[in-house]
C-alpha positions in Angstrom: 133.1 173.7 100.3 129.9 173.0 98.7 128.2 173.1 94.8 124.8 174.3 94.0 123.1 171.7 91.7 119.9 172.1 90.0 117.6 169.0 89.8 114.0 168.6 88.0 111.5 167.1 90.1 107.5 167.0 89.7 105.7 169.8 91.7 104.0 167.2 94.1 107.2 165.6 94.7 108.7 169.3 95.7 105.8 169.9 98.0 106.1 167.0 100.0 110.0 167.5 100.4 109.2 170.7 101.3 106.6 169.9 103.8 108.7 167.0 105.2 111.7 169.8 105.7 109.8 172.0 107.4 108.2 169.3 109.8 111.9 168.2 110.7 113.1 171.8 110.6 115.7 170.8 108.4 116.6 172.8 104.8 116.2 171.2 101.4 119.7 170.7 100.9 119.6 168.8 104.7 117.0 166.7 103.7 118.3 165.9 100.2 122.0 165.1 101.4 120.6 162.8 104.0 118.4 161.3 101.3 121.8 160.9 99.3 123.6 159.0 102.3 121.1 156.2 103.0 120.8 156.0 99.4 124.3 155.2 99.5 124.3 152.9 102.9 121.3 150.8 101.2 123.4 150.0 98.3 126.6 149.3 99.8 123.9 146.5 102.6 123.0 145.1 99.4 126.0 144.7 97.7 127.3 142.9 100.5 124.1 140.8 100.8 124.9 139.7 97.3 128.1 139.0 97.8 127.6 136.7 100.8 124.7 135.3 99.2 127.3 134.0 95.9 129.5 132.8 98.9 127.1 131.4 100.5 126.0 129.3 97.2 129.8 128.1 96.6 130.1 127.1 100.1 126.9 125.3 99.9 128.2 123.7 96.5 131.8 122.5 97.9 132.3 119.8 99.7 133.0 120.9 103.5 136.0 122.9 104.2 137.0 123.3 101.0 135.9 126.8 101.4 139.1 128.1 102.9 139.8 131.6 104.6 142.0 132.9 101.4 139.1 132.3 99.3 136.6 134.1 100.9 139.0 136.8 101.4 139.4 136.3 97.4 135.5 136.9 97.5 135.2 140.0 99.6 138.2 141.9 98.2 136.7 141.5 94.7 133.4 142.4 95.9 135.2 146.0 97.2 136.9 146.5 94.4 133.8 146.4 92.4 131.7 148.5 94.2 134.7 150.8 93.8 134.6 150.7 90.3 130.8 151.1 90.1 131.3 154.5 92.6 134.1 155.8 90.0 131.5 155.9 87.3 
């Protein structure tokens, strides 16, 4: 099942899509849905970058192994659950 969607974009912009397309021999909508999934895999490699990054800085701030396994699954869990809620909106 798919919707149509109309979407404003300046003439240059549209002409290079459209020259990309054709040169991949792939349809607008091809092209703009792939567009859509890396757009989406970027975000969810940087949300996990930050959120190793913030455990990285607690582990580096705690004495050693007070970083246990339950927290970091603490850490990840709410990590997911926020990108969940970002994705709902």
């Amino acid at each position: 099942m798919t919707k149509t969607l109309s979407v404003s974009l300046p003439q240059s912009q549209i002409r290079a899509m459209e020259r990309t397309a054709r040169n991949e021999n792939r349809t607008m909508s091809e092209l703009v849905r792939e567009l859509y999934r890396r757009y989406v895999s970027d975000e969810a490699r940087r949300e996990f970058g930050c959120a190793l990054r913030d455990l990285r800085a607690d582990a580096a701030s705690a004495p050693a192994g007070e970083m246990s396994m339950r927290r970091i699954d603490e850490e990840i869990a709410a990590a997911r659950r926020a990108r969940k809620r970002r994705q709902a909106q």
